[in-house]
Biopython code that builds the backbone (N, CA, C, O; Angstrom):
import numpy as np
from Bio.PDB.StructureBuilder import StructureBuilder

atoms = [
    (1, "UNK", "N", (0.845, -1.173, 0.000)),
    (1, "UNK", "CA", (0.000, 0.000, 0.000)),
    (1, "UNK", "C", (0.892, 1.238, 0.000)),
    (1, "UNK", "O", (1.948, 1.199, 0.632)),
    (2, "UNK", "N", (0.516, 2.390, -0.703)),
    (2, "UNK", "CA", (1.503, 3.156, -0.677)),
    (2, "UNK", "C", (0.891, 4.586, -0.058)),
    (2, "UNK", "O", (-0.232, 5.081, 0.033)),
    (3, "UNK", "N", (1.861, 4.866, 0.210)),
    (3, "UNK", "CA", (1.405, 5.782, 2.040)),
    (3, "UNK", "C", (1.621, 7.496, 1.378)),
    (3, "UNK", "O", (2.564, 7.960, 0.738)),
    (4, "UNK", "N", (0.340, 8.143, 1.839)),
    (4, "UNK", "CA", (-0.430, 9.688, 1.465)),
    (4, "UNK", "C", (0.810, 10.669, 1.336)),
    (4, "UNK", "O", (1.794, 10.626, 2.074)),
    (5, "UNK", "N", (0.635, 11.488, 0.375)),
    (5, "UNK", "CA", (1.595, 12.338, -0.032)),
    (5, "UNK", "C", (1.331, 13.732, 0.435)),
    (5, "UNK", "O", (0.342, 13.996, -0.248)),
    (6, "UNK", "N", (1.537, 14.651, 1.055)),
    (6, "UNK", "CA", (0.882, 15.798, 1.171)),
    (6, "UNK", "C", (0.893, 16.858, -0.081)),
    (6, "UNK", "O", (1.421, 17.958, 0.078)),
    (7, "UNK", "N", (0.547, 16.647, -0.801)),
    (7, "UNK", "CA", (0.847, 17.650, -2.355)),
    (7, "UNK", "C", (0.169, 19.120, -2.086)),
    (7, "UNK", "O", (0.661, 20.248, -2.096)),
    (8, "UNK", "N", (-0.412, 18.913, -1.980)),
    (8, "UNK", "CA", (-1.262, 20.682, -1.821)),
    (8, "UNK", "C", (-1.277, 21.231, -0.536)),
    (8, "UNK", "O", (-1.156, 20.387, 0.352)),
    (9, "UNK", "N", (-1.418, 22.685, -0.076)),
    (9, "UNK", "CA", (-1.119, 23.654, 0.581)),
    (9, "UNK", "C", (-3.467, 23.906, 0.446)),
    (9, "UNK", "O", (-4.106, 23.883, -0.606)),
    (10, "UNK", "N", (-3.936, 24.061, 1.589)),
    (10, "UNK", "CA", (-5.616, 24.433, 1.018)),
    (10, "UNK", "C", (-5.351, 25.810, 2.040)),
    (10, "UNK", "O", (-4.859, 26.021, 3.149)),
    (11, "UNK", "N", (-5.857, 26.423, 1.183)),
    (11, "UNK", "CA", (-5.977, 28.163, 2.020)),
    (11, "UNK", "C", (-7.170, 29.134, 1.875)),
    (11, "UNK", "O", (-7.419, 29.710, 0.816)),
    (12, "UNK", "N", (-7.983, 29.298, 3.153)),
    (12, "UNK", "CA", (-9.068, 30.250, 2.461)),
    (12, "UNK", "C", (-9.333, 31.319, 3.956)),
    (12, "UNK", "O", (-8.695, 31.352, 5.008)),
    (13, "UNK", "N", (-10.397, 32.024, 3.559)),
    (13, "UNK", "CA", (-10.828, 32.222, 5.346)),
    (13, "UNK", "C", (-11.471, 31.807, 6.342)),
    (13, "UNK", "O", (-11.949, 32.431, 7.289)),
    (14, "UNK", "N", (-11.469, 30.390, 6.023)),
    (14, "UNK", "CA", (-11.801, 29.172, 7.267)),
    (14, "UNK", "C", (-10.611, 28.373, 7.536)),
    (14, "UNK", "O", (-10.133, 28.071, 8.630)),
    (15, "UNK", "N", (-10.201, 28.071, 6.332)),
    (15, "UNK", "CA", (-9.139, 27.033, 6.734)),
    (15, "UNK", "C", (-7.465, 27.263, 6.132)),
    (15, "UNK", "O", (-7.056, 28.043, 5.273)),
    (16, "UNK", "N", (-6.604, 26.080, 7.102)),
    (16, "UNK", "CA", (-4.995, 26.331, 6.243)),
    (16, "UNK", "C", (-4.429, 25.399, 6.741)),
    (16, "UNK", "O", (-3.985, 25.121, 7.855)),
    (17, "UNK", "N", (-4.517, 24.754, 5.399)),
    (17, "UNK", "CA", (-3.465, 23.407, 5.689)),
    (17, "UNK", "C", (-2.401, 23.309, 6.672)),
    (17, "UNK", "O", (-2.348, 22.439, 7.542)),
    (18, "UNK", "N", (-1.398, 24.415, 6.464)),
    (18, "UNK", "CA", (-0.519, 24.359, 7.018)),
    (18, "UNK", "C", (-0.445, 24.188, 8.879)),
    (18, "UNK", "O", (0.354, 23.535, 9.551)),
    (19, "UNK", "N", (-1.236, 24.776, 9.179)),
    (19, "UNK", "CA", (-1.460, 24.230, 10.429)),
    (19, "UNK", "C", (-1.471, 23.498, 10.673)),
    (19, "UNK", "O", (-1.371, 23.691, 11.885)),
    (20, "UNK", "N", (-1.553, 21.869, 10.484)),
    (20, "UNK", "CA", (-0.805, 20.729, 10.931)),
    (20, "UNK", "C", (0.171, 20.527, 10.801)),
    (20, "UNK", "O", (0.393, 19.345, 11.064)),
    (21, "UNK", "N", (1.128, 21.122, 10.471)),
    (21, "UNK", "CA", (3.103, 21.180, 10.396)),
    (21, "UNK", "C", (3.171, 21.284, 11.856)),
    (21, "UNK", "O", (4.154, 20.764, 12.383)),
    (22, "UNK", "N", (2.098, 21.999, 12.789)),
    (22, "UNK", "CA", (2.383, 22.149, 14.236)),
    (22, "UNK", "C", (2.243, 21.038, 15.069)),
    (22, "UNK", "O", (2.751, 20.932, 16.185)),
    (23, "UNK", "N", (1.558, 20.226, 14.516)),
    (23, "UNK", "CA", (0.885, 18.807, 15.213)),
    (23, "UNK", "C", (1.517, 18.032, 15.677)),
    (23, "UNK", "O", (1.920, 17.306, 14.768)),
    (24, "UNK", "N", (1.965, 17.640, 16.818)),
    (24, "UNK", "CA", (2.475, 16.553, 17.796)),
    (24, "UNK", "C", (1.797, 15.626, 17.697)),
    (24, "UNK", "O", (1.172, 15.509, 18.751)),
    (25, "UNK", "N", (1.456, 14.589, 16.760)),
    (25, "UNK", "CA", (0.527, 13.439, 17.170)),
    (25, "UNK", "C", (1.598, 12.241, 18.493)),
    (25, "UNK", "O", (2.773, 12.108, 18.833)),
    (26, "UNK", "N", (0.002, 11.516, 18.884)),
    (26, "UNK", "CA", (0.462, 10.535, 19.927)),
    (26, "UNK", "C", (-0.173, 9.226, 19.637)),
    (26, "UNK", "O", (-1.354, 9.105, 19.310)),
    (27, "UNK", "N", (0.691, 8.229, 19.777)),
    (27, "UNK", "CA", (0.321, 6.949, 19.267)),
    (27, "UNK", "C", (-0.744, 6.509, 18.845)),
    (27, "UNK", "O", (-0.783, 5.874, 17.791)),
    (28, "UNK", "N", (-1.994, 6.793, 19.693)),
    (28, "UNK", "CA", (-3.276, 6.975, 20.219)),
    (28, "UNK", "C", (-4.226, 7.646, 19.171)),
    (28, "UNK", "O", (-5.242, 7.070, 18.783)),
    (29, "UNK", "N", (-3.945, 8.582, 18.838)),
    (29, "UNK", "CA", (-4.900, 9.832, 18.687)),
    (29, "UNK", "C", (-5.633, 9.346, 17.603)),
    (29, "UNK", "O", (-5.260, 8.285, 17.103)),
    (30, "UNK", "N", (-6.470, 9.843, 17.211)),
    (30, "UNK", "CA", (-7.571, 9.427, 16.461)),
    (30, "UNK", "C", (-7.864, 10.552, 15.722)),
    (30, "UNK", "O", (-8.267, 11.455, 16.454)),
    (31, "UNK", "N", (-7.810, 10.909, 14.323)),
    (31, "UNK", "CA", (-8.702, 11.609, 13.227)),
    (31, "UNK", "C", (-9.938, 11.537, 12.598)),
    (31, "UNK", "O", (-10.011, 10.845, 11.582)),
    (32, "UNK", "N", (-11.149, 12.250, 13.095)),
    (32, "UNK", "CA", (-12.473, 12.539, 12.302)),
    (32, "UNK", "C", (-12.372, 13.278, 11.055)),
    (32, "UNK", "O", (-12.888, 14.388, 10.928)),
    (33, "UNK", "N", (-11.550, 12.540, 9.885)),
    (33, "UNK", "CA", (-11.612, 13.455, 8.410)),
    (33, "UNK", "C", (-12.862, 13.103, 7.741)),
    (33, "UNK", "O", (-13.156, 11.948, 7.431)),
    (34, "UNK", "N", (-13.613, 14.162, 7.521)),
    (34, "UNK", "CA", (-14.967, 13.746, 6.824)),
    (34, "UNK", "C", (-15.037, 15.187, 6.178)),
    (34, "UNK", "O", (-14.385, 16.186, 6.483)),
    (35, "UNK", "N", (-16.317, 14.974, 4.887)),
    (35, "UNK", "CA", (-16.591, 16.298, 4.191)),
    (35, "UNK", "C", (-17.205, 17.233, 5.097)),
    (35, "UNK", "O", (-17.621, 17.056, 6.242)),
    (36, "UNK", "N", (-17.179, 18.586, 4.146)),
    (36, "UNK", "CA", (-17.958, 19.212, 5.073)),
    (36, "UNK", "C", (-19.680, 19.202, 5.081)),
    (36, "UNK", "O", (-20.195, 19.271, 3.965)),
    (37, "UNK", "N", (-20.648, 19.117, 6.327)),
    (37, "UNK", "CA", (-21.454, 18.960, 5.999)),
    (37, "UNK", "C", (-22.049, 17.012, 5.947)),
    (37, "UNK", "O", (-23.149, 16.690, 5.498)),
    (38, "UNK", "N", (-21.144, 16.121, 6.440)),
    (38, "UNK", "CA", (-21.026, 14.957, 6.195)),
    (38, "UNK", "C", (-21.518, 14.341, 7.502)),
    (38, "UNK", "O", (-21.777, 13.142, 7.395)),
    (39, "UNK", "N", (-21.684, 14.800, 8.540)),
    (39, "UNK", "CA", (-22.138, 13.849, 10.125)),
    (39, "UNK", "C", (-20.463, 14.059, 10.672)),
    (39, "UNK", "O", (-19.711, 13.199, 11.130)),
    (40, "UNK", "N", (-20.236, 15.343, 10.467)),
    (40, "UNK", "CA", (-19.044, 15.461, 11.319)),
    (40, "UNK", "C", (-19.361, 15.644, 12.980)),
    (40, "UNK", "O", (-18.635, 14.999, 13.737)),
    (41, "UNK", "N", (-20.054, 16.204, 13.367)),
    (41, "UNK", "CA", (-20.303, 16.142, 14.604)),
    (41, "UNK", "C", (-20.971, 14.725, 15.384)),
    (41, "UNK", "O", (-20.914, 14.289, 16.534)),
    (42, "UNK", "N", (-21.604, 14.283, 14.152)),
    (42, "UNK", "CA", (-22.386, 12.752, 14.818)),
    (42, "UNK", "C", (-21.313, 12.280, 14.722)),
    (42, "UNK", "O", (-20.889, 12.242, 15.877)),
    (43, "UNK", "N", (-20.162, 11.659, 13.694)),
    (43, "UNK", "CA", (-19.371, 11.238, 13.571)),
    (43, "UNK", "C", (-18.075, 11.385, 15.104)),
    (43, "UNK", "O", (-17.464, 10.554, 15.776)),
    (44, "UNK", "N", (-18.139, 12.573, 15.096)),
    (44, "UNK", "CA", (-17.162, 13.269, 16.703)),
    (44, "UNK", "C", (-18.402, 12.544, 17.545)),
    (44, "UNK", "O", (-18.159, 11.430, 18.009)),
    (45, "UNK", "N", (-19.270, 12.925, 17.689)),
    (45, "UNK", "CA", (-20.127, 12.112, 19.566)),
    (45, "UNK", "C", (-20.142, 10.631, 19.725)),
    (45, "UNK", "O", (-20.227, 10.055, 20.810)),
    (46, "UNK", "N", (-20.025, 9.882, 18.194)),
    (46, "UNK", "CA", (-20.041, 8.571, 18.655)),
    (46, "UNK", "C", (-18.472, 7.962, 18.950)),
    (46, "UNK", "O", (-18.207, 6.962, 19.616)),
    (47, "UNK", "N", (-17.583, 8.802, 18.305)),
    (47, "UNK", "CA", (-15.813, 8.605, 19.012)),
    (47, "UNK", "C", (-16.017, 8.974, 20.235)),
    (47, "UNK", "O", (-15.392, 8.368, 21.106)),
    (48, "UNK", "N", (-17.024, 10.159, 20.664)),
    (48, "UNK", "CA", (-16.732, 10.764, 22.537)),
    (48, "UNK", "C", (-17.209, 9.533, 22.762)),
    (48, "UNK", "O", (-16.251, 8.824, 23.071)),
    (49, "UNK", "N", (-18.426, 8.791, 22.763)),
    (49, "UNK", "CA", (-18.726, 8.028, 23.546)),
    (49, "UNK", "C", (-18.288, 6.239, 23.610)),
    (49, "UNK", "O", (-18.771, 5.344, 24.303)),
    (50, "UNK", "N", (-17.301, 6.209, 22.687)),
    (50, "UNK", "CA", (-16.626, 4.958, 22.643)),
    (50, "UNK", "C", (-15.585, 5.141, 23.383)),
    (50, "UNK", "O", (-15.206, 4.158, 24.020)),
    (51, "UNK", "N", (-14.670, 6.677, 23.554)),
    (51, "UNK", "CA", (-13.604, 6.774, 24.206)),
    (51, "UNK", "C", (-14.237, 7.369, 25.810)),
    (51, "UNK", "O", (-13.340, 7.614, 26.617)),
    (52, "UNK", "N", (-15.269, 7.541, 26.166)),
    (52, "UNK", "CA", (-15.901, 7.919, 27.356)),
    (52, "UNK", "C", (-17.137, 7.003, 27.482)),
    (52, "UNK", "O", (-18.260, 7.504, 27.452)),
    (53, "UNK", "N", (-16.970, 5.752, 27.613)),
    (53, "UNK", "CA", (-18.663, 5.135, 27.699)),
    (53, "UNK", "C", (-19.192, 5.501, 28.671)),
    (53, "UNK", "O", (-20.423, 5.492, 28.632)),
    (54, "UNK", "N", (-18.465, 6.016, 30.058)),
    (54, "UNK", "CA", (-19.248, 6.291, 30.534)),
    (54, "UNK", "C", (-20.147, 7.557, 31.225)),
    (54, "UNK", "O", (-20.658, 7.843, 32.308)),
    (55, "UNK", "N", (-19.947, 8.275, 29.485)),
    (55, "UNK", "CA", (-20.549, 9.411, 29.096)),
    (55, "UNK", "C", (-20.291, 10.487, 30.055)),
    (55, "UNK", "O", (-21.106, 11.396, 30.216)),
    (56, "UNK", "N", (-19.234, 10.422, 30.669)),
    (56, "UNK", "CA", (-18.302, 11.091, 31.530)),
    (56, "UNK", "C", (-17.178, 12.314, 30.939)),
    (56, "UNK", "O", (-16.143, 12.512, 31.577)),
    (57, "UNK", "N", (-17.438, 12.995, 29.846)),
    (57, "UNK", "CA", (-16.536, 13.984, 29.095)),
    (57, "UNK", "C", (-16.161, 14.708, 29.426)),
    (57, "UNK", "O", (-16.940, 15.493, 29.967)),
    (58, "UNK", "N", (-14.960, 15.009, 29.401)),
    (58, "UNK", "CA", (-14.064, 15.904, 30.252)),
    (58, "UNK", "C", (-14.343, 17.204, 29.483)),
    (58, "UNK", "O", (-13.698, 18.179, 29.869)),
    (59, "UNK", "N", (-15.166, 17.379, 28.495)),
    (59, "UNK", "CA", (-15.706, 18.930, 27.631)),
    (59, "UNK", "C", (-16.795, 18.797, 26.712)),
    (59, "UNK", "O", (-17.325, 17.694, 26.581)),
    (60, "UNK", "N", (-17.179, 19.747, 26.085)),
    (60, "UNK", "CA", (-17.718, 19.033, 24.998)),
    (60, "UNK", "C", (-17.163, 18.814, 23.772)),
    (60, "UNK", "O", (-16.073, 19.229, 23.379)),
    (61, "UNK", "N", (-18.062, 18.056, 23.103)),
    (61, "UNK", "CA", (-17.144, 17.460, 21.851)),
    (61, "UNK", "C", (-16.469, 18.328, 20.716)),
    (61, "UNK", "O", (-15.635, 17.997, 19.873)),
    (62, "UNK", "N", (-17.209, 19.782, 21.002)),
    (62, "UNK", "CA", (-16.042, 20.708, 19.942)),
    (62, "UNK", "C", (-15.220, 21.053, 20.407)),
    (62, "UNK", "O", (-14.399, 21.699, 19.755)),
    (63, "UNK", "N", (-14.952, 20.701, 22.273)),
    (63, "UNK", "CA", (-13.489, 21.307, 22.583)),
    (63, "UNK", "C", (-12.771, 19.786, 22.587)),
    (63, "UNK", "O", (-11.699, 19.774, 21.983)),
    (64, "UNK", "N", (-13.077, 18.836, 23.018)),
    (64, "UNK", "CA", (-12.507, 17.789, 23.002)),
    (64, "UNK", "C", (-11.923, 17.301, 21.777)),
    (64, "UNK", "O", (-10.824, 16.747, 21.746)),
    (65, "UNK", "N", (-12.716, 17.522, 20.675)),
    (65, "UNK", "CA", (-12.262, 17.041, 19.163)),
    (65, "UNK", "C", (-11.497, 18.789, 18.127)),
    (65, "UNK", "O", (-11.827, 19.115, 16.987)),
    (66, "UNK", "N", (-10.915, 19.222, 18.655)),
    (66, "UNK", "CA", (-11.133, 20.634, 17.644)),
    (66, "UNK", "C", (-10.736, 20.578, 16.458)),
    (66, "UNK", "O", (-10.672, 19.445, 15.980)),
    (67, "UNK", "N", (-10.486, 21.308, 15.910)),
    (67, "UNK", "CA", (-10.540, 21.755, 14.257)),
    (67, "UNK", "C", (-9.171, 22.095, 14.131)),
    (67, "UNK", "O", (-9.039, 23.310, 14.285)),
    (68, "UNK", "N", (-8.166, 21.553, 13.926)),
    (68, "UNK", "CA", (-6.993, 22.061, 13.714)),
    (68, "UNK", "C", (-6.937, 23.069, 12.408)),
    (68, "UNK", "O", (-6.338, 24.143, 12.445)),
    (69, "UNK", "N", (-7.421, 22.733, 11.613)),
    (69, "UNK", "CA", (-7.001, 23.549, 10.089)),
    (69, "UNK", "C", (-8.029, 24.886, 10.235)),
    (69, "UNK", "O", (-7.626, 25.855, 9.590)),
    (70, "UNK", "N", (-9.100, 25.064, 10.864)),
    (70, "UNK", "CA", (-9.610, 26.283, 11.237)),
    (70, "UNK", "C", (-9.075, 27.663, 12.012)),
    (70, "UNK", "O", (-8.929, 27.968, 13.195)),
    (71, "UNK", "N", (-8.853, 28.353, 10.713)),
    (71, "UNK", "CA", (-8.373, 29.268, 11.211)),
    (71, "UNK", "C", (-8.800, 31.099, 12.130)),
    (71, "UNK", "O", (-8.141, 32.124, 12.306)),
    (72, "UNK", "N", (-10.550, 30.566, 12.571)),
    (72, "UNK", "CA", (-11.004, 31.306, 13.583)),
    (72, "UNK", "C", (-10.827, 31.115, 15.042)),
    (72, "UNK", "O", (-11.476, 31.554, 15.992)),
    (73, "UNK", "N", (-9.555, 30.179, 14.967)),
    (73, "UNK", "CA", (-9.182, 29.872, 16.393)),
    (73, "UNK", "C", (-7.944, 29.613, 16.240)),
    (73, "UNK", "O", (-7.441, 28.728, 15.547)),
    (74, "UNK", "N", (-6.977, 31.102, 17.490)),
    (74, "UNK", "CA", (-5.060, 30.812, 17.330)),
    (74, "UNK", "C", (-4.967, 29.840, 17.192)),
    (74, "UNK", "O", (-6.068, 29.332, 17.405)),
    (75, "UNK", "N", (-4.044, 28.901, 16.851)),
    (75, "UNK", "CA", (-3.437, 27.902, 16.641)),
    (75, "UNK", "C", (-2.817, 27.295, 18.165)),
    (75, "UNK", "O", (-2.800, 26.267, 18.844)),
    (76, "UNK", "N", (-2.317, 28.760, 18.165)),
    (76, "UNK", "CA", (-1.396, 28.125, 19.883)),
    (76, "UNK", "C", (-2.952, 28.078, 20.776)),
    (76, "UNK", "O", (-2.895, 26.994, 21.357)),
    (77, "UNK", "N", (-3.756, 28.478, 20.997)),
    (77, "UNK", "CA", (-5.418, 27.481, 21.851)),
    (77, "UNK", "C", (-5.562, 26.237, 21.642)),
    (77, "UNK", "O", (-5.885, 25.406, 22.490)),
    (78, "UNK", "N", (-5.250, 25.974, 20.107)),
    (78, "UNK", "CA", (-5.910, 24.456, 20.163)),
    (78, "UNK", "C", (-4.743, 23.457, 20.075)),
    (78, "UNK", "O", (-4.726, 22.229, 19.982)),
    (79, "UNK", "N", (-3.742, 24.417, 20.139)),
    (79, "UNK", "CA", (-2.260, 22.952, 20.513)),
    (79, "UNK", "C", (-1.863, 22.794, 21.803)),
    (79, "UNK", "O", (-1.476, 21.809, 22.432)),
    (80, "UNK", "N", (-2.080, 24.325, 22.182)),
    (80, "UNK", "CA", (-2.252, 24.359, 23.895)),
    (80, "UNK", "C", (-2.899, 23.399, 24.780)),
    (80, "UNK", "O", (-2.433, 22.761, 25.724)),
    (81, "UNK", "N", (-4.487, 23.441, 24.103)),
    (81, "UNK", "CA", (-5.291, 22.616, 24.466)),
    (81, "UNK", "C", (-5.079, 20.710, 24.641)),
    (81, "UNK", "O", (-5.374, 19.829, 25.449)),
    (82, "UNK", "N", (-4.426, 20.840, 23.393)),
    (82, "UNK", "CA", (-4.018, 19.373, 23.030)),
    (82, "UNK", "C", (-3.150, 18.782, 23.360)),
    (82, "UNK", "O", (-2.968, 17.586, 23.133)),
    (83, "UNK", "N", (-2.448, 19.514, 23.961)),
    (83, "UNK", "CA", (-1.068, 18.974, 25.097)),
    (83, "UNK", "C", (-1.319, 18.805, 26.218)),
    (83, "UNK", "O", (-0.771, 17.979, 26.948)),
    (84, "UNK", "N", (-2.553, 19.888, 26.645)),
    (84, "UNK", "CA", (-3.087, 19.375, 27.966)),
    (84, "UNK", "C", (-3.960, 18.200, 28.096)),
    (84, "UNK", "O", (-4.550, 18.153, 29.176)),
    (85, "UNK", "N", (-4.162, 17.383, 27.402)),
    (85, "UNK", "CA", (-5.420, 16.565, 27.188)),
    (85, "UNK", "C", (-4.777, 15.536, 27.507)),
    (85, "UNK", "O", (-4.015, 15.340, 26.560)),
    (86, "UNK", "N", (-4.548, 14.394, 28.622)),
    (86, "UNK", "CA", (-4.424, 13.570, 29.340)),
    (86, "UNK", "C", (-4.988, 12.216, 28.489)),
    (86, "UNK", "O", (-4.195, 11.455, 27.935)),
    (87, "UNK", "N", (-6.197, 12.045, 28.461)),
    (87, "UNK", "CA", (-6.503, 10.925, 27.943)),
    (87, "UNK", "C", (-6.997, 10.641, 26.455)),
    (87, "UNK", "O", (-6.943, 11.789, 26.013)),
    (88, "UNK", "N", (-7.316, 10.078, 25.701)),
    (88, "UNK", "CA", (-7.012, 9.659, 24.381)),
    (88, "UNK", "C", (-7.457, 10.683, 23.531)),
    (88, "UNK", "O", (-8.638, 10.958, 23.741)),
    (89, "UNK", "N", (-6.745, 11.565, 22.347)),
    (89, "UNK", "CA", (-7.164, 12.700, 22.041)),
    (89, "UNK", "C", (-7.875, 12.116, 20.685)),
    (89, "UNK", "O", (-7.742, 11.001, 20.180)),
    (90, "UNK", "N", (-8.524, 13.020, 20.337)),
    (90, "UNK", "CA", (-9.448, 13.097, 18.590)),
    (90, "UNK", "C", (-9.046, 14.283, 18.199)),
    (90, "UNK", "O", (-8.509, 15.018, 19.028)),
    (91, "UNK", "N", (-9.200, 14.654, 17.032)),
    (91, "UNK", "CA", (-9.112, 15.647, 16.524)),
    (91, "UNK", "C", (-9.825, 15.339, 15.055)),
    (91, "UNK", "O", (-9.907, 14.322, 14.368)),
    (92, "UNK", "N", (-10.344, 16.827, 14.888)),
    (92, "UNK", "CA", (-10.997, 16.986, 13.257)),
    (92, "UNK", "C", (-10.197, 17.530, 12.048)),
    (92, "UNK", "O", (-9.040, 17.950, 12.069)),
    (93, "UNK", "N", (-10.895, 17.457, 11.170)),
    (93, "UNK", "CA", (-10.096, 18.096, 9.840)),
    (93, "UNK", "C", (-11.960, 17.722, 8.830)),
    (93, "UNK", "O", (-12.800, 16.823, 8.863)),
    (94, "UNK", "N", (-11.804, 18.870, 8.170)),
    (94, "UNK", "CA", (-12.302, 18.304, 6.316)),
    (94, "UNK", "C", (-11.738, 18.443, 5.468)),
    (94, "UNK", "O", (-12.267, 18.694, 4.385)),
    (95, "UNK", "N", (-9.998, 18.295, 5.689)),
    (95, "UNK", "CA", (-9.871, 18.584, 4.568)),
    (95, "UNK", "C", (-9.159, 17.192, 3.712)),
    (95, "UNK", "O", (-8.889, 16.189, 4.373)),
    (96, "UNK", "N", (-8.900, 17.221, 2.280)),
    (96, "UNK", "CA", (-8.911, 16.052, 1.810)),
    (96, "UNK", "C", (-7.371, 15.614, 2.132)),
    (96, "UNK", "O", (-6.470, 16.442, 2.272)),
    (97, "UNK", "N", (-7.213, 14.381, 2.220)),
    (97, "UNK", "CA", (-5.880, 13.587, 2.325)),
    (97, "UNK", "C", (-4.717, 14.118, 1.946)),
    (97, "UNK", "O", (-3.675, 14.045, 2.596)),
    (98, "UNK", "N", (-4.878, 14.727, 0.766)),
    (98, "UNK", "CA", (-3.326, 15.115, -0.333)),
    (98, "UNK", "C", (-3.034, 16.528, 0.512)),
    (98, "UNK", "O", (-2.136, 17.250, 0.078)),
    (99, "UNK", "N", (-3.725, 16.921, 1.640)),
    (99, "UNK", "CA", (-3.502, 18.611, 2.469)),
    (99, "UNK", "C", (-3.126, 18.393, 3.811)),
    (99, "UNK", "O", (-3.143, 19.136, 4.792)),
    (100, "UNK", "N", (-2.733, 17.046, 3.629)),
    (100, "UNK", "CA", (-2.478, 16.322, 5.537)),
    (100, "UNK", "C", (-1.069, 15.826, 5.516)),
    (100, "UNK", "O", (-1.115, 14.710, 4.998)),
    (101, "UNK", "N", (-0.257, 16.023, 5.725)),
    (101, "UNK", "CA", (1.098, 14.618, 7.161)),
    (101, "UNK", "C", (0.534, 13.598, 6.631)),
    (101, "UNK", "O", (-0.620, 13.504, 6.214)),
    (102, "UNK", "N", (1.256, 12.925, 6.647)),
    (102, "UNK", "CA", (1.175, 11.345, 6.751)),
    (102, "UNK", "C", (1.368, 11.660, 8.333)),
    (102, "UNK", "O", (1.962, 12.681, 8.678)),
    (103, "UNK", "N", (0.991, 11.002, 9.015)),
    (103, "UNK", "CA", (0.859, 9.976, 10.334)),
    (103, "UNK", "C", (0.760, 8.455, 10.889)),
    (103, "UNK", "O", (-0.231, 7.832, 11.270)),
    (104, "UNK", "N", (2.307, 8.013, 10.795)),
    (104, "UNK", "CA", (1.796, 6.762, 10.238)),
    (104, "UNK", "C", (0.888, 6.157, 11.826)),
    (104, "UNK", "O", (0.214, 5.128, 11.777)),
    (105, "UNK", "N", (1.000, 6.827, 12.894)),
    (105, "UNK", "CA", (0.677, 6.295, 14.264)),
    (105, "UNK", "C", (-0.720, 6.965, 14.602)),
    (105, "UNK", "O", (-0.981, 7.095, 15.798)),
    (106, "UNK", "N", (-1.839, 7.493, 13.469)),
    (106, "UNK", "CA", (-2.248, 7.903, 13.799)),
    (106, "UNK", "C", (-3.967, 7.308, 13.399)),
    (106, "UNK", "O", (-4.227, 7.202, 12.200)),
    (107, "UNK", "N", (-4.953, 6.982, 14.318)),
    (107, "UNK", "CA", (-5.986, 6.564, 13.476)),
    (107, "UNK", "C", (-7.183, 6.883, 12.511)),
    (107, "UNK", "O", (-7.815, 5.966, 11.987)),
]
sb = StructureBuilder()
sb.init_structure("model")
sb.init_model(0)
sb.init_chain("A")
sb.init_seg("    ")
for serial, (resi, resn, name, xyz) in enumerate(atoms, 1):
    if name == "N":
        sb.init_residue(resn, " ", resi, " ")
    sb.init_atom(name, np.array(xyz, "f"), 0.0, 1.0, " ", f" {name:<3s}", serial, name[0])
structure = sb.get_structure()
């Protein structure tokens, strides 16, 4: 299988690729990449509640899962955030594959 290339740079006034060049992933972590408009949030509550069954969330699911490539929120908040996060992190994206890191540790 041959493993994702990052070819494109996506830039607008929501989003920027480049903001995952900042990303520390951890063995663990888990990615919600879906379109926009796709059950991204259903998609994020049923990860909260597989990684919290017992519906015990340490936030809610837009702070727990955030938006890295969104750029209506500093960057240093939501990496800040994500370093503080103790137990198994998620994170979102819509954007398509060829605008991401490879990660090979990442789900």
């Amino acid at each position: 299988m041959k493993t994702p290339i990052q070819k494109r740079v996506y830039q607008n006034h929501h989003i920027d690729s480049t903001r995952w060049e900042t990303f520390k992933p951890r063995a663990d972590d888990i990615v919600v990449a879906t379109s926009i408009k796709a059950g991204t949030t259903w998609t994020q509550a049923i990860v909260a509640h597989l990684l919290f069954p017992d519906q015990n969330f340490p936030a809610p699911v837009w702070k727990l899962d955030p938006w890295i490539d969104f750029r209506g929120v500093p960057l240093e908040m939501i990496m800040d955030g994500l370093e503080h996060q103790t137990h198994r992190r998620c994170v979102k994206t819509y954007l398509p594959i060829d605008a991401l890191p490879f990660f090979p540790q990442l789900k």
